[in-house]
N, C-alpha and C positions, 0 to 999 in steps of 0.2 A: 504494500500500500504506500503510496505515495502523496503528498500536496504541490507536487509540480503537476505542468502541463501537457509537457512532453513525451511520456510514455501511458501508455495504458487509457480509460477512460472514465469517466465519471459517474460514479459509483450509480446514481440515479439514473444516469444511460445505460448501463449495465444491466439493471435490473428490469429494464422496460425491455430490453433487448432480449432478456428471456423468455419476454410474454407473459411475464405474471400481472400486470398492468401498466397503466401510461406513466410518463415521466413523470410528470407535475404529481400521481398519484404516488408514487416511488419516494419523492421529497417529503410526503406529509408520512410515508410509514417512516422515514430515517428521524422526522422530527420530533416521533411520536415514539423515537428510542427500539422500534423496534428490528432496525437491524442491525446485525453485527458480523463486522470485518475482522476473520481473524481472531475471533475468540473474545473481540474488545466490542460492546454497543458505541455504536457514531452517533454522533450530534450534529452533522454538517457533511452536505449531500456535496460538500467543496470538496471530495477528497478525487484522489482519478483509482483505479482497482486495476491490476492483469488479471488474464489466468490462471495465474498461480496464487490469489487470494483466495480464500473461501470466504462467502458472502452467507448468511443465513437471514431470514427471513423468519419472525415469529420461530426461529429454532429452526427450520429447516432450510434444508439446500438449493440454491436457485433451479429451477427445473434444466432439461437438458433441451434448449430452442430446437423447434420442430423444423422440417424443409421449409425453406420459404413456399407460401401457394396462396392462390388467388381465386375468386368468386367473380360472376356475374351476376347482378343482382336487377331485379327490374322492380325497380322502386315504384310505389307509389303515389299519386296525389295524398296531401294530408299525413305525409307524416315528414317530421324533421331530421336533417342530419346529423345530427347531433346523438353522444351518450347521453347529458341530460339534459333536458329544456330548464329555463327557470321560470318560464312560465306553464309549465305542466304538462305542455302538448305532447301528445302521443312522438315516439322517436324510429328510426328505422330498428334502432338494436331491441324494442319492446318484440318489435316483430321477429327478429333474426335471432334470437334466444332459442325459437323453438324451432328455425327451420337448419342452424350447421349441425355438423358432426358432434356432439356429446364431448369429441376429443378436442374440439378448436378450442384455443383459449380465447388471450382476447383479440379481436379483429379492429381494420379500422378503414376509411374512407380511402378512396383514392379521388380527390377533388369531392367537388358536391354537386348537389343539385338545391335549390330553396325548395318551400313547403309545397308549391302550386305545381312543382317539376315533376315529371315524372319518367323513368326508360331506364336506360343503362347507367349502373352506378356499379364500378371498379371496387372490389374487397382484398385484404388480404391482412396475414396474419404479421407482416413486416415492417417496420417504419421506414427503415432505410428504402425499402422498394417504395412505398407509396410517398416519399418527399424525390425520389430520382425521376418518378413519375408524372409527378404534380409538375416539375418545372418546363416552363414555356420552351427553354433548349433540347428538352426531348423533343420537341416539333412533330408531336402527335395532333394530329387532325379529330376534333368533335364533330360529331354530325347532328344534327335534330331536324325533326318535321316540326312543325309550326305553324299552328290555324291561327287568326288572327282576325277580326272584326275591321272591316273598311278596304280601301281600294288601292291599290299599288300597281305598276310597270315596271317591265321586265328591266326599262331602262333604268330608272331609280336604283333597283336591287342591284344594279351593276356599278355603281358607282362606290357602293361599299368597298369594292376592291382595292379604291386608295385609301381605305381608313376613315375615321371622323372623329372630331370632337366636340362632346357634349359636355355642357357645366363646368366644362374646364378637364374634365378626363377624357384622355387620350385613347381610342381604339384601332388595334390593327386591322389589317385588311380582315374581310370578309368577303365566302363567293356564297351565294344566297341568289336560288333559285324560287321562281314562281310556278307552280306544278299545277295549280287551277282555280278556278276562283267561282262561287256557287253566288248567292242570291245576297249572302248578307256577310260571307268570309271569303278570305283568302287562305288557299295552303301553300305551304313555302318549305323549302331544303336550304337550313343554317349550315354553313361547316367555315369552324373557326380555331386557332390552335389556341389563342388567347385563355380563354373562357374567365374572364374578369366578371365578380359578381352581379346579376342580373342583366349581362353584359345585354342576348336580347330582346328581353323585356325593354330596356332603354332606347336600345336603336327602333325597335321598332316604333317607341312610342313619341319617339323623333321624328319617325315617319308620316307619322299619325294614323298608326295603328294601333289596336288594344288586342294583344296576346291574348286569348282564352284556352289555348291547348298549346303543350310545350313537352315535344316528347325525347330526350334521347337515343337515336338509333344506334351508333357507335363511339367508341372512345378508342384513338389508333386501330388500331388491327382486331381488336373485340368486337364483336357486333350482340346486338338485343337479337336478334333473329326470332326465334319462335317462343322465348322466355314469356311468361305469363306473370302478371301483375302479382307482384308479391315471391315471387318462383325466384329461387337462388340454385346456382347450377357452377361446383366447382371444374375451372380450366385445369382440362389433363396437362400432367406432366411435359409430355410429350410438347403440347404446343404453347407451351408455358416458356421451355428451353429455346424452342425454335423461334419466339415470338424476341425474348427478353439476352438470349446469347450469353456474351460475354459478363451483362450484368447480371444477370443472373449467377453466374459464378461468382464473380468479384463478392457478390453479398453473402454466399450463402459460404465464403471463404472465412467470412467475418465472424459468421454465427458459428461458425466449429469450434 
């Protein structure tokens, strides 16, 4: 055990790293004395640990991190993304409680959707994966369909392509297609690498449109396909390696 910076890592990354729970959760067990490095209880999640510490938790041993692996999950309208609300509202994990493996610890988002969203939401059991994933430099492509209240040109949707700014926030390109337009909506194909929060609910409402359906069809290379509302369906191995490569080892080199 160490209080430098330079080898090993921080005791409270450590323990989330095991999947027994989140960071922030990890600090309040170390404050609340009940872990112990080495035979000694810590009072300060400042320290960094190696492998060669023994970490115990309420007296036992950090578990042994499982393969990194990943879910599709096709979320709902009306539930939030979130572990807990603090306004009460039902969360996607109330739901996903009863539909993983018995064996999954804890899970966690990869990006989100808001409460109105609903389609493809990215799971998995890693932190490391789902922050390599969330960044704009992976340059993973979001796709969404999109009904929408009021009237638009193909021309308009095309101009997204150089970006805009609204209220002062800056968006990148978007290609946003127009697929048909019935009596009182328009549907439309979003695809955006950005996905800044409620990024098209805004643009659209710049447009003067009002979003009323807002679905996820893909997130990179994952697609919703025939996933049924609520329905969580874990990515085989197989195309988990061939999707994620080299990162995929790189993490799961970390977690051994």
């Amino acid at each position: 055990m160490t209080t430098g910076t330079k080898t090993g890592e921080r005791l409270a990354r450590r323990i989330a790293r095991a999947g027994l729970c989140s960071r922030r959760e990890a600090e309040r067990l170390i404050a609340a004395g009940r872990v112990a490095v080495n035979g000694m209880i810590v009072e300060t999640p400042a320290i960094n640990v190696t492998d060669e510490d023994e970490i115990l938790v309420d007296g036992d041993p950090l578990p042994a991190p499982d393969p990194v692996r990943l879910w599709r999950y096709h979320k709902p309208r009306g539930l939030v993304v979130t572990e807990r609300d603090e306004k009460g509202r039902p969360t996607i994990f109330d739901q996903l409680r009863e539909k993983l493996p018995p064996d999954v610890g804890r899970v966690m988002t990869i990006g989100r959707l808001d409460l109105n969203s609903e389609g493809l939401l990215l799971l998995t059991n890693d932190g490391h994966l789902a922050r390599a994933l969330e960044l704009p430099a992976r340059g993973w492509t979001r796709r969404y369909r999109v009904r929408a209240y009021g009237r638009i040109s193909q021309e308009a949707l095309d101009a997204l392509k150089e970006g805009l700014t609204i209220d002062g926030v800056r968006y990148g390109r978007v290609e946003a297609t127009l697929d048909r337009a019935d009596k009182a909506n328009v549907w439309m194909t979003f695809s955006l690498k950005e996905g800044k929060n409620r990024e098209i609910r805004r643009i659209c409402a710049h447009l003067g449109l009002k979003v009323n359906r807002l679905l996820r069809v893909a997130h990179g290379p994952f697609q919703l396909g025939a996933l049924k509302r609520g329905e969580v369906e874990e990515v085989p191995r197989k195309v988990l390696k061939e999707q994620l490569g080299r990162l995929l080892d790189t993490i799961e080199k970390e977690r051994a």
